[in-house]
ChimeraX commands (.cxc) that place a marker at each C-alpha (Angstrom):
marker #1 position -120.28,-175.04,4.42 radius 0.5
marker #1 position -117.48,-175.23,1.39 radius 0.5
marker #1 position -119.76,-173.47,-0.79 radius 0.5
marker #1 position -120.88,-170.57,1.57 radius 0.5
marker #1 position -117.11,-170.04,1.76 radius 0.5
marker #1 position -116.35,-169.99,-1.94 radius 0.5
marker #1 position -119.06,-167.85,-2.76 radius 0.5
marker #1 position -117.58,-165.02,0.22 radius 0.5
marker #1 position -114.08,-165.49,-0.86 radius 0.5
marker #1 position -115.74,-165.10,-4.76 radius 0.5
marker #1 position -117.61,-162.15,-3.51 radius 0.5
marker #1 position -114.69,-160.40,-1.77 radius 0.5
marker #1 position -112.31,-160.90,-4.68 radius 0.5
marker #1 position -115.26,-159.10,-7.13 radius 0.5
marker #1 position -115.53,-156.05,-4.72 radius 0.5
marker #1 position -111.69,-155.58,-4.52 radius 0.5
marker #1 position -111.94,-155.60,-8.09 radius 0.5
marker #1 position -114.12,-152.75,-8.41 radius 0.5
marker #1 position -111.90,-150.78,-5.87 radius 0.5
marker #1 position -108.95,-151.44,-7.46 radius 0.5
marker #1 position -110.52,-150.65,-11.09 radius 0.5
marker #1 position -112.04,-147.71,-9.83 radius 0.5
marker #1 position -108.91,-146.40,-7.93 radius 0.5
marker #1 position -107.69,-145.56,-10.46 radius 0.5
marker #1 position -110.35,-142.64,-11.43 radius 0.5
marker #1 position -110.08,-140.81,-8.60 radius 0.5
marker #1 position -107.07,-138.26,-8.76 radius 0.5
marker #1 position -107.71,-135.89,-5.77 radius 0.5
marker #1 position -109.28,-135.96,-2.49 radius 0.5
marker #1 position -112.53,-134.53,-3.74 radius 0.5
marker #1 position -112.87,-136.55,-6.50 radius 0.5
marker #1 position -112.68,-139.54,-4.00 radius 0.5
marker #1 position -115.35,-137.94,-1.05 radius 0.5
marker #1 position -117.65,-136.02,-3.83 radius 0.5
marker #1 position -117.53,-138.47,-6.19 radius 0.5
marker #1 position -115.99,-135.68,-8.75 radius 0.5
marker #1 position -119.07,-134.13,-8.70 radius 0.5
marker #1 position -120.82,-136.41,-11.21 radius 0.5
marker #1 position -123.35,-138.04,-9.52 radius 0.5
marker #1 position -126.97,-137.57,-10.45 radius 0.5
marker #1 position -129.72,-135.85,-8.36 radius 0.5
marker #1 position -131.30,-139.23,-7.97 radius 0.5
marker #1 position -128.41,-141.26,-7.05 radius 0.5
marker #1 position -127.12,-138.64,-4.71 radius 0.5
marker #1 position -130.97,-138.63,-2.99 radius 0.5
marker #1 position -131.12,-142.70,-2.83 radius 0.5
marker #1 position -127.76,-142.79,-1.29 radius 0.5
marker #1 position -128.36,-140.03,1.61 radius 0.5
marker #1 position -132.20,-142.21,2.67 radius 0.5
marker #1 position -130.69,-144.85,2.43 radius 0.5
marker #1 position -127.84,-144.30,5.00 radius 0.5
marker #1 position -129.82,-141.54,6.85 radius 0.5
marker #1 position -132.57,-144.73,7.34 radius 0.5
marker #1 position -130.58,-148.02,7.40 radius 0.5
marker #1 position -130.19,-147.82,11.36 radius 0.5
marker #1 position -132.96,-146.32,12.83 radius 0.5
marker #1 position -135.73,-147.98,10.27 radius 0.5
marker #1 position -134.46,-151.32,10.83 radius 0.5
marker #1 position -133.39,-151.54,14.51 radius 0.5
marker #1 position -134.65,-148.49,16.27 radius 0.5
marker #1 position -138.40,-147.52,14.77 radius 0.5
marker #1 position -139.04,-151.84,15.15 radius 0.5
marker #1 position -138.22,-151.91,18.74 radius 0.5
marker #1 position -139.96,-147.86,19.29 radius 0.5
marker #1 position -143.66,-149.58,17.89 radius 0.5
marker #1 position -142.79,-152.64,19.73 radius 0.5
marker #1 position -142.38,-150.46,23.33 radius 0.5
marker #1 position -145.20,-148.26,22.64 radius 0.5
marker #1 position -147.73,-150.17,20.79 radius 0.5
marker #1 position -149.47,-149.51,16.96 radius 0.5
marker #1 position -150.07,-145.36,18.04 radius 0.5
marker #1 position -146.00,-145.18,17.36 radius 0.5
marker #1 position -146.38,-145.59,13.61 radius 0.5
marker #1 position -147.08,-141.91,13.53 radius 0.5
marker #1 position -143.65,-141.43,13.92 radius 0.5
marker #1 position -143.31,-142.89,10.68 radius 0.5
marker #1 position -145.86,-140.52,9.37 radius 0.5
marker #1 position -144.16,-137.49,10.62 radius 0.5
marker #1 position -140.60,-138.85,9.61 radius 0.5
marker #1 position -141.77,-139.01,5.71 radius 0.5
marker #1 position -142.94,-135.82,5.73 radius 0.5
marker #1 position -140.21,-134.32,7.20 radius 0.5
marker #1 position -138.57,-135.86,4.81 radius 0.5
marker #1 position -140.56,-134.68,2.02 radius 0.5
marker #1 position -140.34,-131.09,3.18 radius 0.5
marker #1 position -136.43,-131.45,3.21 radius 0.5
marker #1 position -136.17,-132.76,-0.14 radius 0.5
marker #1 position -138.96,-130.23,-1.79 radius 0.5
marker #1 position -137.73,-127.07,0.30 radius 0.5
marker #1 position -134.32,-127.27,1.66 radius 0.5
marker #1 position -132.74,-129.69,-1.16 radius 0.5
marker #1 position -132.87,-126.86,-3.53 radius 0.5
marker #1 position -130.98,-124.07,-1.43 radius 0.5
marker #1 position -128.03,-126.81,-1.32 radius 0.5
marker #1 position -128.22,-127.76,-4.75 radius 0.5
marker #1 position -127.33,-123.88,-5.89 radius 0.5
marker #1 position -124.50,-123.74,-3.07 radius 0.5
marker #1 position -123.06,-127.33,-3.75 radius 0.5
marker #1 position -120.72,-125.88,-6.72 radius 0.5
marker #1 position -118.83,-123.52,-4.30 radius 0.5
marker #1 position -118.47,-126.44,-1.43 radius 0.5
marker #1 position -115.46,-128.98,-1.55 radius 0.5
marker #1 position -114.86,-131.77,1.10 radius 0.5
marker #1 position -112.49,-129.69,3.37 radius 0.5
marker #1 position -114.68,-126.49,3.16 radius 0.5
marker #1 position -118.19,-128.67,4.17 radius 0.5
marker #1 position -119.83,-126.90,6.79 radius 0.5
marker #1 position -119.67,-128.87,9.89 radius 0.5
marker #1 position -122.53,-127.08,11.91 radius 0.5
marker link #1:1,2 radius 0.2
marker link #1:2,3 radius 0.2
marker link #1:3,4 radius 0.2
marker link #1:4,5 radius 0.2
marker link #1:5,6 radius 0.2
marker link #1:6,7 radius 0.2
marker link #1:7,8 radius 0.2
marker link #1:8,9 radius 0.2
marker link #1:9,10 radius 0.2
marker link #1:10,11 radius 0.2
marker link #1:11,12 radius 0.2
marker link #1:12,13 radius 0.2
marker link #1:13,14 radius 0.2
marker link #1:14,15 radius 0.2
marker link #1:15,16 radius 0.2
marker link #1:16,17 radius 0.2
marker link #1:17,18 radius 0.2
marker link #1:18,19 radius 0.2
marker link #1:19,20 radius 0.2
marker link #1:20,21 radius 0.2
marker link #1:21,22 radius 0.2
marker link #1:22,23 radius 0.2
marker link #1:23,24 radius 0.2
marker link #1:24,25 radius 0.2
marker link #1:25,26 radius 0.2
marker link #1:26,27 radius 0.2
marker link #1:27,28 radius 0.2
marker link #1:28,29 radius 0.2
marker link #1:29,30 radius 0.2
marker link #1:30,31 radius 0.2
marker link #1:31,32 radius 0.2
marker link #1:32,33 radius 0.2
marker link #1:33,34 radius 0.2
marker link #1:34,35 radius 0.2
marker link #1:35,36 radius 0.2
marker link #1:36,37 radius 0.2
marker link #1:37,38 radius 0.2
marker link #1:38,39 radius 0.2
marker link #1:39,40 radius 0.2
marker link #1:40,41 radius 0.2
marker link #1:41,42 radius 0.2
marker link #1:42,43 radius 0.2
marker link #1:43,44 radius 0.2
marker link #1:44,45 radius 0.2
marker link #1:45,46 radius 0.2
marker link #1:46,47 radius 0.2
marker link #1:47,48 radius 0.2
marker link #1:48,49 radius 0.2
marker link #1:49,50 radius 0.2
marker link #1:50,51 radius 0.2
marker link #1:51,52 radius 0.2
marker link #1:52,53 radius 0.2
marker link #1:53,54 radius 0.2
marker link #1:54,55 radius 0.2
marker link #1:55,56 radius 0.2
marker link #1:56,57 radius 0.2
marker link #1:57,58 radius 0.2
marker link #1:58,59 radius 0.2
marker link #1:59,60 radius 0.2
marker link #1:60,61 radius 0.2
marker link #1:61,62 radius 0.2
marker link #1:62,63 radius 0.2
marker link #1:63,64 radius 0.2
marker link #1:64,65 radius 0.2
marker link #1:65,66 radius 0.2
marker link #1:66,67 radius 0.2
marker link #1:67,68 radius 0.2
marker link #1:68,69 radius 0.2
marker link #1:69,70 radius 0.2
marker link #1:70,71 radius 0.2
marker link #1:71,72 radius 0.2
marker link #1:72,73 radius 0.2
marker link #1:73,74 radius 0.2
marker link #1:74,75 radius 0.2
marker link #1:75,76 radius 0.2
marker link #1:76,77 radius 0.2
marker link #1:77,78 radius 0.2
marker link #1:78,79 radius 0.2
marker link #1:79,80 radius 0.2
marker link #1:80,81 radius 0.2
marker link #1:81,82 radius 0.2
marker link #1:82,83 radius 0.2
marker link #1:83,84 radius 0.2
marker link #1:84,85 radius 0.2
marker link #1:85,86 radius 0.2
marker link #1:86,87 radius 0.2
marker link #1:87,88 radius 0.2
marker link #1:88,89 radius 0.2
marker link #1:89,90 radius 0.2
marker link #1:90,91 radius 0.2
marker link #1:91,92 radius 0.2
marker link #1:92,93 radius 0.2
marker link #1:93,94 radius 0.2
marker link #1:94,95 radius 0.2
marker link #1:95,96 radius 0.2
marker link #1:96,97 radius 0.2
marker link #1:97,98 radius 0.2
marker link #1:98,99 radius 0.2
marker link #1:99,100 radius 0.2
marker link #1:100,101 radius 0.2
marker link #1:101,102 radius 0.2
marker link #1:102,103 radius 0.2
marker link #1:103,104 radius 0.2
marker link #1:104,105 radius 0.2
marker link #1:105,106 radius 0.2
marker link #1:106,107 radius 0.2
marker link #1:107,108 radius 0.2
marker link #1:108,109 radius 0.2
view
């Protein structure tokens, strides 16, 4: 049990390193909620699946295929390609519009 312990209270002090280290690069408000601007495409696109997935992949698709049987893993296939068509189609339009958005200007509907 001591070592579970030490390796949180090891873990915790290393992440509110990076927070404090990194605290000190952000200046504004936008620099802190759109990262300055500076993230890659890639990063940006790993970031939003990941969140936009984390819930409903891991608890709420399981339990969906569970209720209904194997026919609900089409949901999965018409997820990804949703998904797909997002990224390929819509992705772009926001890329060319992202330079005149800032976090208190983000359209909310």
């Amino acid at each position: 049990m001591g070592i579970i312990i030490t390796e949180f209270i090891i873990y915790c002090l290393i992440i509110l390193g990076i927070g404090y280290i990194y605290s000190k690069q952000s200046k504004t408000q936008n620099d802190f909620l759109l990262g300055g601007k500076k993230l890659p495409g890639w990063a940006l696109a790993f970031s939003e699946r990941a969140t936009g997935e984390s819930a409903w992949l891991l608890l709420g698709f399981t339990g969906f295929v569970f209720a209904s049987g194997l026919s609900g893993v089409w949901v999965a296939v018409g997820i990804a390609l949703g998904i797909i068509f997002a990224w390929l189609f819509l992705a772009k339009n926001l890329w060319k519009k992202q330079t005149s958005i800032t976090h208190s200007r983000f359209p909310i509907t």
